[in-house]
ROKOL-652487 format. One line per field, with one value per residue: x, y negated, z negated of N, C-alpha, C in turn; residue number from 1. Coordinates in steps of 0.2 Angstrom, whole numbers. Each point is the difference from the previous one (the first is absolute). Example, Ala and Ser with C-alpha at 12.3 -4.5 7.8 and 13.67 -1.06 7.14 Angstrom:
# ROKOL-652487
n.east: c(66,-2) .
n.north: c(28,-5) .
n.up: c(-39,4) .
ca.east: c(-4,4) .
ca.north: c(-6,-6) .
ca.up: c(0,-1) .
c.east: c(4,-4) .
c.north: c(-6,-5) .
c.up: c(0,-3) .
seq: c(1,2) .
//
This chain:
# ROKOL-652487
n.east: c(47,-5,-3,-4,-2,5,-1,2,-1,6,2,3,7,1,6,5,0,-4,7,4,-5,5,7,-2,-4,6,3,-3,-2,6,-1,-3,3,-6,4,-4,-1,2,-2,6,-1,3,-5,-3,3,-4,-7,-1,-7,3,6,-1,-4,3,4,-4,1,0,-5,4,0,-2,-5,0,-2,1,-3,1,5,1,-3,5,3,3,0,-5,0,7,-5,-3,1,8,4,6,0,6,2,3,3,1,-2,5,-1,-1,2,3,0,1,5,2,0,3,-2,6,-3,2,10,1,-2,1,8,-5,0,6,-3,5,5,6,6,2,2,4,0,4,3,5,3,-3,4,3,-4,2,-5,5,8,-2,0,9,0,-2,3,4,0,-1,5,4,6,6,2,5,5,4,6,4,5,-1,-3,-1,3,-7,1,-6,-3,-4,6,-3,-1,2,-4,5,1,-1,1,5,2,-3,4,5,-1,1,8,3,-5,4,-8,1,-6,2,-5,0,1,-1,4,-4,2,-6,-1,-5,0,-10,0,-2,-4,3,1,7,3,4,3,6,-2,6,3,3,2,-6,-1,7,-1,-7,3,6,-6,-3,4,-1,-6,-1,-8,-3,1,0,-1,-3,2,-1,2,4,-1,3,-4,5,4,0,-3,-3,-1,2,-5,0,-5,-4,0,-6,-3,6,-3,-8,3,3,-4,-4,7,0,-9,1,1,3,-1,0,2,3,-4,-9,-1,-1,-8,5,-4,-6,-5,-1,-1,0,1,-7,1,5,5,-3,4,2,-1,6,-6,4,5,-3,6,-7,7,-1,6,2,-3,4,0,7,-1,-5,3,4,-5,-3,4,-2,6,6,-1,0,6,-5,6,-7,8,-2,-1,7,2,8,-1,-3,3,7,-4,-1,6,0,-3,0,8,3,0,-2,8,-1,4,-3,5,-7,4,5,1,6,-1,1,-5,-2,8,4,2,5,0,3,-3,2,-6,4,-5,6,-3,-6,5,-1,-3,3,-3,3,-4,3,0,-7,-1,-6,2,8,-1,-7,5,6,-5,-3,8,4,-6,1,7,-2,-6,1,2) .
n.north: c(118,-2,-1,6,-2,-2,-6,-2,-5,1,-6,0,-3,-5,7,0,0,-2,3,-4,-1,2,1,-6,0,4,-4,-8,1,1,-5,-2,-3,-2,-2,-6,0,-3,0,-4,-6,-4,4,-2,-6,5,4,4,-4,1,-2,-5,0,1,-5,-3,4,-8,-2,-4,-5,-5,1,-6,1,3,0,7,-1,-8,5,3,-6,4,-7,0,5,-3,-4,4,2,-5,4,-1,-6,5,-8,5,-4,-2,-1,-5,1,8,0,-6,6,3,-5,-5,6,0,-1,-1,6,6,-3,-9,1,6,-6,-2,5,1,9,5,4,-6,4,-8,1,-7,-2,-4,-3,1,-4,1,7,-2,3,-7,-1,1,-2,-6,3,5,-6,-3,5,-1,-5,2,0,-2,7,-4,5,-3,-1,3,1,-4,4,-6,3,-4,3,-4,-3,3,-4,5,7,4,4,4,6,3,-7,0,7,0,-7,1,6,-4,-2,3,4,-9,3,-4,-6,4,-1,-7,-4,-5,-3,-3,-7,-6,-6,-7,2,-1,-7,3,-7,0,-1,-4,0,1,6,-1,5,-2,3,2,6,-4,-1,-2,-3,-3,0,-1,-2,-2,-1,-3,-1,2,-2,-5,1,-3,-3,-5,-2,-5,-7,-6,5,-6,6,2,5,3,2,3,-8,1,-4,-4,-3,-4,-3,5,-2,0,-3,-4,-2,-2,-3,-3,-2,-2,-2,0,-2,-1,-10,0,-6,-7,-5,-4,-1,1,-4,-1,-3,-2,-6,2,-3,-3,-4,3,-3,2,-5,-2,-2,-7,-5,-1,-6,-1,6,3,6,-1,5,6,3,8,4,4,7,2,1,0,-3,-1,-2,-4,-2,-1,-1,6,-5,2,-6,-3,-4,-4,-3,-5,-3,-8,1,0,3,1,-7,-6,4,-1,-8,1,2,-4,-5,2,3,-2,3,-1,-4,-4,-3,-4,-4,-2,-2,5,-5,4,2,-8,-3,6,3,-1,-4,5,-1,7,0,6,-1,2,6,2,8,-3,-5,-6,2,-3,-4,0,-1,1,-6,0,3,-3,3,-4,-7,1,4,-7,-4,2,1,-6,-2,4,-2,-7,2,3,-5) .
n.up: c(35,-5,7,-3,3,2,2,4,3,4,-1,6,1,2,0,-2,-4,7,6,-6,3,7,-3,1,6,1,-4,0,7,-1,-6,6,0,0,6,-2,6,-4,6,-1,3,-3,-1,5,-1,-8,-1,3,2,3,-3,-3,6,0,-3,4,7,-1,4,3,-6,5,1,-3,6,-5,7,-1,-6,5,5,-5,4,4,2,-1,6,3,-1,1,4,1,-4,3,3,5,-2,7,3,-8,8,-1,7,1,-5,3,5,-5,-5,7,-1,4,6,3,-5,0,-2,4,4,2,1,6,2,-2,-3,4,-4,-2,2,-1,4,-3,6,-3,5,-3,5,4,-4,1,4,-3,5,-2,-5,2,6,-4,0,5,5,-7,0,5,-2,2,0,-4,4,-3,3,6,-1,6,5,2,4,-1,-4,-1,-5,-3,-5,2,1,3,-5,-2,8,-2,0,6,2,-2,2,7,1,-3,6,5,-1,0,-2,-1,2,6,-2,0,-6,4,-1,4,-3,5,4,1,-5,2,-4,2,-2,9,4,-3,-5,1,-7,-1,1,1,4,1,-4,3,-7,-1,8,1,-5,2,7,-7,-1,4,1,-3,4,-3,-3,3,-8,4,-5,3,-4,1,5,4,0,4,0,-5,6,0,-1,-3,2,-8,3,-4,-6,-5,-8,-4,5,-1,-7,2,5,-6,-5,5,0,-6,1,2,-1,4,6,-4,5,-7,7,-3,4,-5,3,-7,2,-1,4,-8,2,8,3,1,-2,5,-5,-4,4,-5,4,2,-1,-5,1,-3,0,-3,-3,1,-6,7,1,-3,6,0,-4,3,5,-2,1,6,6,6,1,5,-5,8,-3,3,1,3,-1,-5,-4,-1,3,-1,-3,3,4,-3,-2,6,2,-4,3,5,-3,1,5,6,0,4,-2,0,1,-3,-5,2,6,0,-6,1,-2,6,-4,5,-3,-5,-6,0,-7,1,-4,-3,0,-4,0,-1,5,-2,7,6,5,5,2,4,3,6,7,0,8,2,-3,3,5,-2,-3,5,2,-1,-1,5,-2,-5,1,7,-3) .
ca.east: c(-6,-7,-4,-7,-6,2,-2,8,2,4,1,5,0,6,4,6,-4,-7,1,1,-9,-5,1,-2,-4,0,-3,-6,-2,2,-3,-8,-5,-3,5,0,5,-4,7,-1,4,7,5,-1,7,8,-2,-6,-8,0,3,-6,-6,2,2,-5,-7,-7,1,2,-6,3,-5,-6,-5,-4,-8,0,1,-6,-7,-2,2,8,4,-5,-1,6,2,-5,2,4,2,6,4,5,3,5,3,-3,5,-3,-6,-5,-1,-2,-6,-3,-4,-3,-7,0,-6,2,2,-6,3,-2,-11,-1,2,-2,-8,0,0,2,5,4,7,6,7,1,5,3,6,2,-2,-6,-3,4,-4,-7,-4,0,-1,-4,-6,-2,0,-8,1,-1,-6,-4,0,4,5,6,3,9,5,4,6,6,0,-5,1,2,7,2,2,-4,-8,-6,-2,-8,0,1,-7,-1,-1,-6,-2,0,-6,-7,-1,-2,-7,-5,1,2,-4,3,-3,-4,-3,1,-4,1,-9,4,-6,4,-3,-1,-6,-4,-4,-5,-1,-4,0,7,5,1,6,6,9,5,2,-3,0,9,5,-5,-3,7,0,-5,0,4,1,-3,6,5,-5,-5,-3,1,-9,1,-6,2,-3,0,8,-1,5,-3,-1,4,-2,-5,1,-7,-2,-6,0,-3,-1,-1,5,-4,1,7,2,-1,2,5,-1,-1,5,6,0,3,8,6,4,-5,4,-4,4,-3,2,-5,1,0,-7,-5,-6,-3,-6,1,-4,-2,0,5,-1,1,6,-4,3,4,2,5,-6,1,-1,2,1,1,3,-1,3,5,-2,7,0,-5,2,4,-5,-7,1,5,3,7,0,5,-4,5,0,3,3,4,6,1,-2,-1,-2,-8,0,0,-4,-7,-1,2,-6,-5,2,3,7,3,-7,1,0,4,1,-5,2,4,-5,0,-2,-7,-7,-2,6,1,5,-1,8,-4,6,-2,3,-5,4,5,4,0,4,-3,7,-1,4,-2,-1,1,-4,-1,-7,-4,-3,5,3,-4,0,2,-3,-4,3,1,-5,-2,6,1,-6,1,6) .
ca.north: c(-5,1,-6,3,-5,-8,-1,-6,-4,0,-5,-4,-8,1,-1,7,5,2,7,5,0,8,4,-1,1,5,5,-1,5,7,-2,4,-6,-1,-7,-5,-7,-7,-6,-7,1,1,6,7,-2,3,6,3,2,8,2,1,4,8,3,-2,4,-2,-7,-4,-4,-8,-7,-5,-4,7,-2,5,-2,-7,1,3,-5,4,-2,0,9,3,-5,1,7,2,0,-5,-2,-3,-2,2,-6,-7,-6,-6,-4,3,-3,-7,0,1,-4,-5,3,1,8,0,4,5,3,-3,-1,4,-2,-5,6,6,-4,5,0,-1,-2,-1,2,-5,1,-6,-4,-2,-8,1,0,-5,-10,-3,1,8,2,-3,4,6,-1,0,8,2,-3,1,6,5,2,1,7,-1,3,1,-3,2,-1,1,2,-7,2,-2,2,-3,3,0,3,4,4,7,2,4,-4,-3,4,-1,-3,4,4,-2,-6,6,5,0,-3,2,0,6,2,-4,-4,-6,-6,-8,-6,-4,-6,-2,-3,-4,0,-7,-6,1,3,-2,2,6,1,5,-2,-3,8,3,7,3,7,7,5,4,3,6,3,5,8,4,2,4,6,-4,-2,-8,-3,-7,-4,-5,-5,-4,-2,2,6,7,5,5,8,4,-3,0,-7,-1,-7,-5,-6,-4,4,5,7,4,7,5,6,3,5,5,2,2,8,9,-4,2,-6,-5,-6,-8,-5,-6,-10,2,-6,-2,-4,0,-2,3,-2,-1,-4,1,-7,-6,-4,-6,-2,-5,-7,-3,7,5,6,5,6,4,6,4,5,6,6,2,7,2,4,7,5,5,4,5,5,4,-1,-5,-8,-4,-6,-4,-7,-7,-6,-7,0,5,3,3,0,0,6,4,-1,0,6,1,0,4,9,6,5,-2,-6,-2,-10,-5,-7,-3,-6,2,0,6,4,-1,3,-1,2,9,0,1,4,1,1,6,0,7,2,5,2,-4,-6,-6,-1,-4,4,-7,0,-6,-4,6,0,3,6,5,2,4,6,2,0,5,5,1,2,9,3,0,5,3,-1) .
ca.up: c(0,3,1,3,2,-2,4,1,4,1,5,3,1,4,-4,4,-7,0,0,-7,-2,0,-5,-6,1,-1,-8,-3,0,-3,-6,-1,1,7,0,9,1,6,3,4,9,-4,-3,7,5,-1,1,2,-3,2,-2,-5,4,1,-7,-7,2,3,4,0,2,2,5,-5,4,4,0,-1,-6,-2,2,-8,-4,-3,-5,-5,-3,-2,-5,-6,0,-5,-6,-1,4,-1,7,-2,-4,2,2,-3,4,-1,-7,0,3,-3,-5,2,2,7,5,6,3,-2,-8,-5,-2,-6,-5,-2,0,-4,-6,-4,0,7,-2,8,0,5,5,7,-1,-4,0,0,-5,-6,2,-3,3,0,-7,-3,0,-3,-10,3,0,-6,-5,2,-2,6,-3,3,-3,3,4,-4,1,7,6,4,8,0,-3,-9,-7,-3,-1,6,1,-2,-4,4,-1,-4,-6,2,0,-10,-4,0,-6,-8,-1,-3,-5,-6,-3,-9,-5,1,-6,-6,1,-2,-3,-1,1,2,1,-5,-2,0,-5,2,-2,2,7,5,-6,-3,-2,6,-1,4,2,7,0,4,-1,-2,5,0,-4,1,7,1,-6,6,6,-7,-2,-5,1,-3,2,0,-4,2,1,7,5,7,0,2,-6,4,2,-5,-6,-1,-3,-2,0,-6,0,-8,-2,0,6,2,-5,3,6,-4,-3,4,6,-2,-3,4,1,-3,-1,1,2,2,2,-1,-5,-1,-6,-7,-4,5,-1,-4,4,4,5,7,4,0,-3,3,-2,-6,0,-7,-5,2,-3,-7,4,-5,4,-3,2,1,-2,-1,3,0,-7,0,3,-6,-11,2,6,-2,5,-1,2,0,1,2,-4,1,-2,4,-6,-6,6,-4,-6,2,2,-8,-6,4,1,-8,-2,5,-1,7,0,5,4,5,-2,6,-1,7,1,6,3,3,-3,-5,4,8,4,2,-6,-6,-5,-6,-5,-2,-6,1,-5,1,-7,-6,2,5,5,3,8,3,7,6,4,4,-1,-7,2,-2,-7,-1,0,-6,-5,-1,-2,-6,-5,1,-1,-6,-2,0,-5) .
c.east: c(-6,-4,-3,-6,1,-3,7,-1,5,0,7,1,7,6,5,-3,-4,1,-2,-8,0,1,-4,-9,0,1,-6,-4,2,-2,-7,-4,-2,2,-3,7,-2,11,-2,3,7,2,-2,7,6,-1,-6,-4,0,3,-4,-5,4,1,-7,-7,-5,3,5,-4,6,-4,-4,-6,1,-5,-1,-3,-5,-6,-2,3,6,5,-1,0,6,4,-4,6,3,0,3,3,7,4,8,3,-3,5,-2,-4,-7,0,-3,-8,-7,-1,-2,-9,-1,-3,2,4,-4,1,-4,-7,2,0,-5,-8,0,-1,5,7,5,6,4,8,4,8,4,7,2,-2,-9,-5,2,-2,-6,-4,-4,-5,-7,-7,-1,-3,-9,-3,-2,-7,-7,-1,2,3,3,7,6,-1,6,7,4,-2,-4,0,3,7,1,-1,-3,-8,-3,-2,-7,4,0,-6,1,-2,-7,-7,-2,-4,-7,0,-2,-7,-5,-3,3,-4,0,-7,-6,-6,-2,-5,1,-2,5,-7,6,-3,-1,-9,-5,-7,-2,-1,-8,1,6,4,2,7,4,7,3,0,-2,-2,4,1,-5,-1,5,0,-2,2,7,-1,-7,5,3,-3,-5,-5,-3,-6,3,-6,2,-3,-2,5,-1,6,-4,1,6,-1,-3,1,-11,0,-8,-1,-2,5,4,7,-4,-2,6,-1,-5,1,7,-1,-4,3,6,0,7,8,6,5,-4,4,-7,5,-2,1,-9,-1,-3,-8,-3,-5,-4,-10,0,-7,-5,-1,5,-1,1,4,-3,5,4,2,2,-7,4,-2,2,3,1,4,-2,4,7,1,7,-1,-7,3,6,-1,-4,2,8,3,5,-1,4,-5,6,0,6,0,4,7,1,-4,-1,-3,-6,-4,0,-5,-7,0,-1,-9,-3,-2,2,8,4,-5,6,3,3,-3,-3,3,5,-5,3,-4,-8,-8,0,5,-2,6,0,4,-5,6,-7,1,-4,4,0,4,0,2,-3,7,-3,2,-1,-2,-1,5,-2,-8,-5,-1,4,-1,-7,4,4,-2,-5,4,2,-5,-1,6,-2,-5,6,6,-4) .
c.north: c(4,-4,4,-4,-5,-4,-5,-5,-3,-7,0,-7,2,-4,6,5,3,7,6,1,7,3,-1,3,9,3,-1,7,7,1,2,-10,-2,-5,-2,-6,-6,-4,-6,1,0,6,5,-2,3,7,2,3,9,4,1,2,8,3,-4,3,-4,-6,-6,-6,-7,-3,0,0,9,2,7,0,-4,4,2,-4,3,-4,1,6,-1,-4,4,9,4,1,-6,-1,-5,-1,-1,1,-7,-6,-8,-3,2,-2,-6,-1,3,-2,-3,2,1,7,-1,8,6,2,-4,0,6,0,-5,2,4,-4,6,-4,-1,1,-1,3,-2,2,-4,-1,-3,-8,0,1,-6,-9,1,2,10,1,-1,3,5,-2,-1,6,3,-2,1,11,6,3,0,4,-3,-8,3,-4,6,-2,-1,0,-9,0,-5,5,-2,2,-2,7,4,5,8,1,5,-3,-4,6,2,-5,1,6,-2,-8,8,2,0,-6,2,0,5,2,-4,-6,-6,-6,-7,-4,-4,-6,-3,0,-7,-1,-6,-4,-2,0,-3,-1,5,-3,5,1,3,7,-1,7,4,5,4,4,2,8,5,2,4,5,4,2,4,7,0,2,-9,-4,-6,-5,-7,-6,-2,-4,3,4,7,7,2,6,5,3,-2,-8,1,-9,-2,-8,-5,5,5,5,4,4,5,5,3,7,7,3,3,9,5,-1,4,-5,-5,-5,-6,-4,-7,-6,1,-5,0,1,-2,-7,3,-1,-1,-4,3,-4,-6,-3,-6,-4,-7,-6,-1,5,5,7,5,9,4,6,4,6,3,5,2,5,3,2,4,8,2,2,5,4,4,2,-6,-6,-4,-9,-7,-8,-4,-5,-1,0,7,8,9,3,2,7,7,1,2,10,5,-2,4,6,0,0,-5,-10,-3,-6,-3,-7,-4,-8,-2,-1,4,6,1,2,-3,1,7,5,0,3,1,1,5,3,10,4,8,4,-6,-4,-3,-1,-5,1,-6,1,-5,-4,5,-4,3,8,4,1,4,7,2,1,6,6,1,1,6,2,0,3,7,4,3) .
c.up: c(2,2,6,-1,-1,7,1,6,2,4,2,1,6,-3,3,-6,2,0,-4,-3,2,-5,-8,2,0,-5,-2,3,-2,-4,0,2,7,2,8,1,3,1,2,7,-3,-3,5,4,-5,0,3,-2,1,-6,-7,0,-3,-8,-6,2,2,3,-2,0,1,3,-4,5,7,-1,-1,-7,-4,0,-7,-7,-1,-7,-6,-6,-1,-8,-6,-1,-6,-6,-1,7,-1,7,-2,8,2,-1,-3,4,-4,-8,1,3,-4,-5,3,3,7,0,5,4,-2,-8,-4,-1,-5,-9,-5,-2,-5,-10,-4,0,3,-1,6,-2,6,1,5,-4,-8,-3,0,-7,-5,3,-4,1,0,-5,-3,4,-2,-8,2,0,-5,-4,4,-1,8,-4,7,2,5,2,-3,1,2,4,6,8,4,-2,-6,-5,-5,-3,6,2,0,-5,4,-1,-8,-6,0,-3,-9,-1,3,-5,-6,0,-1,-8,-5,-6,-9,-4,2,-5,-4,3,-2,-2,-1,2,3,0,-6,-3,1,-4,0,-2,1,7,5,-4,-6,-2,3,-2,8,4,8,2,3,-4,-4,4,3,-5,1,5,0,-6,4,5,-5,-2,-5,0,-2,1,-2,-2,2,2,6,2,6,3,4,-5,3,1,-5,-7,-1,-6,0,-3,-5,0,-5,-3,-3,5,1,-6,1,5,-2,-4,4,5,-4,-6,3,3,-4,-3,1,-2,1,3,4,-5,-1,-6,-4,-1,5,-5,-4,4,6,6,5,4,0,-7,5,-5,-4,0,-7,-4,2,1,-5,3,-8,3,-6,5,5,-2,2,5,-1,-9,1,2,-3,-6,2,5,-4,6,-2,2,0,0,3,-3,5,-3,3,-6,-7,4,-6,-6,0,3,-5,-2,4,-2,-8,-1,3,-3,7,1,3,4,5,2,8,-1,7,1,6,6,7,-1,-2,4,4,2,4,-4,-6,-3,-8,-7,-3,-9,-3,-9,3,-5,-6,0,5,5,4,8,4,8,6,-2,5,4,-3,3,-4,-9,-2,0,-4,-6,-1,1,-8,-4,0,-2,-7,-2,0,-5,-7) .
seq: c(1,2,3,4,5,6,7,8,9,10,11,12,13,14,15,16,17,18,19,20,21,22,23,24,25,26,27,28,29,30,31,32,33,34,35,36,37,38,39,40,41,42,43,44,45,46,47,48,49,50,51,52,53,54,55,56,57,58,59,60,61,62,63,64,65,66,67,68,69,70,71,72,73,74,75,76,77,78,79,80,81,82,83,84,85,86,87,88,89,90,91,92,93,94,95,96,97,98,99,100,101,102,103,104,105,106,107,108,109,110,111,112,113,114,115,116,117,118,119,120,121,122,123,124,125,126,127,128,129,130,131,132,133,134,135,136,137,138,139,140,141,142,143,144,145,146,147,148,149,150,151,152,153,154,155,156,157,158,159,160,161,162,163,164,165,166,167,168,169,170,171,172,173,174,175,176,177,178,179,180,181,182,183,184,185,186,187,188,189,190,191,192,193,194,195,196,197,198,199,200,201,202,203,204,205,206,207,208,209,210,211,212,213,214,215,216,217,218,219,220,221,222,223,224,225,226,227,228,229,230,231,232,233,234,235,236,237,238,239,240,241,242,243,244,245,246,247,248,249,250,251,252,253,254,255,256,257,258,259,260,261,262,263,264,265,266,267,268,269,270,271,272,273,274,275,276,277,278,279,280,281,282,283,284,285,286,287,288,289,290,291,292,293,294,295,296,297,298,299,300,301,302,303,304,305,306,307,308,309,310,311,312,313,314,315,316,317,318,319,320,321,322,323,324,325,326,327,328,329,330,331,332,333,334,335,336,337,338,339,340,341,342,343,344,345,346,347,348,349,350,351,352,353,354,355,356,357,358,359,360,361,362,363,364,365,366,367,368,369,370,371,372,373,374,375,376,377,378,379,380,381,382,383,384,385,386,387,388,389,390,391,392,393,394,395,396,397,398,399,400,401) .
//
């Protein structure tokens, strides 16, 4: 492992695992990374602030309301510090306490302060993991974009039998290694659109299609975890930029081909994954139209530009394109991908209301070509983070094929 200059925050929860954090804190540093620890009271009742004090070289941080600390906003500094924080172990309190957004202690405000990366590595009783209640705040965990590393299955100090284990520090220690260092699209630039287009009528009305941007800015945030360069072009959706991923905002479908065509000079891969609409107002309003007693309104629409066949006629770069339907999923998909010119496109059925828009969920029917055969692949059902990391792997295998 390399993880010279890494920065690493180490959170504790209270757990009998807690133990196994020195050794895990002992490679991290053998490796070269600058490692602090924050504990809860619960995990000082299973090891010692001291103990960690010795093998991570600096201070033991646990009092939210240390007035040493508070005089420089400590929480604050220590929220901002890291590379990557990983709470290990994380017990099912401390997870519940955390989607539910609690700052009832020094881990969670951090949790709650921080904008870097987080991965838990949960720890308890077999039964425990397997309550409702659990589950359903790691499926929350996810989608709000945490990585989740185990548990694993055995033997537990409780003497049950079962998934809940923490994962060995040496496997703990490999997935920091590879969030570093294993970054496959290292060098490569990417250019996606997401959300929806918006198109004036006049000043409170507009035309639109159906997007929230879920699996555009999913998309972007794991080919930026991958090592990507990533410029995400993006309608109006209420969604945070993902980590170091560079959005760029637009409106109309016009603007989006503009900040297209100036973002894909140098693109390696260019994913539409904007609902992007059809026909705009041939004549648009500076002023509310007014509503005419008894008469309809007669609305003239014209084309907009094709931005997904621009950029595979004109850029030079791998196009991917996507296509939602309600029916004949593949067909319709085939035939999108045959007009565009492109390689590879995307299909999922928005009629599924699992699936469909504003899911955190989604399943794609991947249609591509290969060695000169139209093949086919399928992915999920999944959350849109997960089937993101999937998708952005395999499109880097079949290039790279």
């Amino acid at each position: 492992m390399n993880l010279s200059q890494k920065k690493i925050l180490l959170g504790l929860t209270g757990g009998i695992a807690a133990y196994k954090v020195a050794d895990l804190c002992r490679q991290l540093v053998k490796a070269g990374a600058d490692v602090r620890v924050v504990m809860t009271s619960g995990a000082k009742a299973f090891i010692s602030p001291l103990t960690l004090q010795a093998l991570s070289g600096n201070a033991v941080h646990d009092d939210l309301l240390d007035p040493n600390a508070e005089a420089a906003m400590g929480h604050i500094e220590l929220a901002k510090w890291p590379d990557l924080i990983v709470i290990a172990p994380a017990s099912a309190d401390f997870i519940a306490r955390a989607m539910a957004g609690m700052a009832d202690d020094l881990l969670a405000t951090l949790y709650l302060a921080t904008a870097k990366p987080i991965a838990l590595v949960p720890a308890m009783n077999q039964q425990m993991w397997a309550n409702t209640a659990t589950q359903d705040n790691i499926s929350l965990a996810k989608k709000r974009g945490l990585q989740i590393w185990g548990p694993a299955s055995g033997e537990q100090a409780c003497g049950d039998v079962g998934l809940g284990r923490m994962i060995e520090p040496f496997e703990i220690a490999q997935k920091v290694d590879e969030f570093f260092n294993h970054k496959p699209l290292k060098g490569q630039h990417w250019v996606l659109t997401a959300g929806p287009t918006v198109e004036k009528i006049d000043p409170v009305r507009y035309l639109t299609n159906r997007s929230s941007g879920k699996m555009g800015y999913a998309i972007a945030q794991a080919a930026a975890n991958l090592g990507a360069k990533v410029i995400l072009i993006s309608g109006p959706v209420s969604l945070a930029c993902p980590l170091n991923v560079e959005r760029v905002s637009v409106e109309s479908a016009e603007q989006m081909l503009a900040a297209v065509k100036e973002a894909v000079a140098n693109a390696d891969i260019f994913l539409a994954c904007a609902a992007v609409s059809d026909y705009r107002a041939k004549q648009s309003s500076d002023r509310k139209m007014k509503k005419q007693d008894d008469n309809g309104l007669q609305l003239e629409l014209v084309q907009n530009p094709d931005i997904l066949k621009w950029a595979a006629n004109e850029a030079d770069c791998y196009c991917v394109g996507f296509a939602a339907e309600t029916d004949n999923l593949e067909e319709y998909a085939k035939a999108k991908m045959q007009r565009k010119g492109i390689e590879m496109i995307c299909a999922n059925d928005v009629s599924r209301s699992d699936i469909g828009f504003g899911s955190d969920y989604n399943e794609l029917a991947v249609f591509y070509q290969n060695a000169g055969q139209l093949k086919q692949k399928a992915l999920g059902p999944s959350l849109k983070l997960e089937l993101a990391h999937e998708l952005v792997i395999f499109i880097h295998s079949i290039i790279k094929s």
